[in-house]
N, C-alpha and C positions, 0 to 999 in steps of 0.2 A: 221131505226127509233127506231128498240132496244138499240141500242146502243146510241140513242140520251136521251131515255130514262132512260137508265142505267146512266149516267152519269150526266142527270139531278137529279135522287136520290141520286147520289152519292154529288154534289151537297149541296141537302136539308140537307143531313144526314150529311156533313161537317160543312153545314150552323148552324145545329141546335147543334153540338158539340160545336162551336165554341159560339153561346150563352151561353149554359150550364157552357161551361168554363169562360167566361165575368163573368158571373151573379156567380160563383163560386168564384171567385176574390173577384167580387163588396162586397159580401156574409163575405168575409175574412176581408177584409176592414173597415168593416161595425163593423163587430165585435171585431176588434181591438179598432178602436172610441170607442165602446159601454165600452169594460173595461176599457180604460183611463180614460171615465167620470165618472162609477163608483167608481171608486180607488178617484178620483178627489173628487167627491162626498162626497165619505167617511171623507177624509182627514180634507174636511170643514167642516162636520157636527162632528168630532171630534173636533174642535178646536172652532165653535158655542158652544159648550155643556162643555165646558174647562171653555169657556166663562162666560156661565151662572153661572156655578157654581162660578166662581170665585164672582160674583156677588150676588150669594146669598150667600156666606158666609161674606160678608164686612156688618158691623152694620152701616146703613147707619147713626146714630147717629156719628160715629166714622170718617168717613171720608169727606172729604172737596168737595164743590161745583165739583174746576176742576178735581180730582178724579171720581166723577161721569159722569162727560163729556167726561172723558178720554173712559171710560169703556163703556158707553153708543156707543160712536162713536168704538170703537171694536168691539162690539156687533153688530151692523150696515153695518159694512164690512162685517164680516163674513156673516151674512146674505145677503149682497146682495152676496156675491160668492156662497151660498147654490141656491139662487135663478137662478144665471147664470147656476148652474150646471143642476139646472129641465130642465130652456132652452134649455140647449144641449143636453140633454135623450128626450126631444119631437122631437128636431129636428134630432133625431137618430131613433127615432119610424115612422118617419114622412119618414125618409129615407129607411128604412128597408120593409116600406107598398109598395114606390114607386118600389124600386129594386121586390117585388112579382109582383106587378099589370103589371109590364113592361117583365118578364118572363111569366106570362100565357096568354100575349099576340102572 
């Protein structure tokens, strides 16, 4: 029965590496997503603020209706891609919570 038992720890203690290692991946993974988005992030919120600027320096006395449509609808984009990018940092936070709560299980 030692040796039944010996081998069931042996066993737990493979079982419980072989977690460690999943959740060491998942972990790697995880954090690869996480700096695409932020580089992602960055990128749009550079070219949001390009934007704007670009937009406050034009005298709007000076320039025409679709000129400001145009810019308007740039400004728009970008923000919704600033916006997709929160979504994917929550849903990388959101993933990051699940990958702990599933390891100290």
């Amino acid at each position: 029965s030692s040796s039944g038992q010996a081998s069931a720890s042996q066993r737990a203690s493979d079982n419980a590496r072989y977690r460690i290692e999943l959740s060491r991946e998942q972990l790697k993974h995880t954090r690869d997503s996480y700096q695409k988005s932020v580089e992602n992030m960055e990128k749009n919120e550079r070219e949001l603020t390009e934007i704007l600027c670009e937009m406050q320096n034009c005298n709007i006395k000076q320039i025409d209706f679709d000129t400001t449509i145009k810019m308007l609808a740039k400004g728009l984009d970008a923000m919704g891609r600033v916006k997709e990018q929160w979504e994917k940092m929550v849903r990388f936070f959101q993933m990051v919570s699940n990958i702990v709560k599933t390891s100290l299980n």
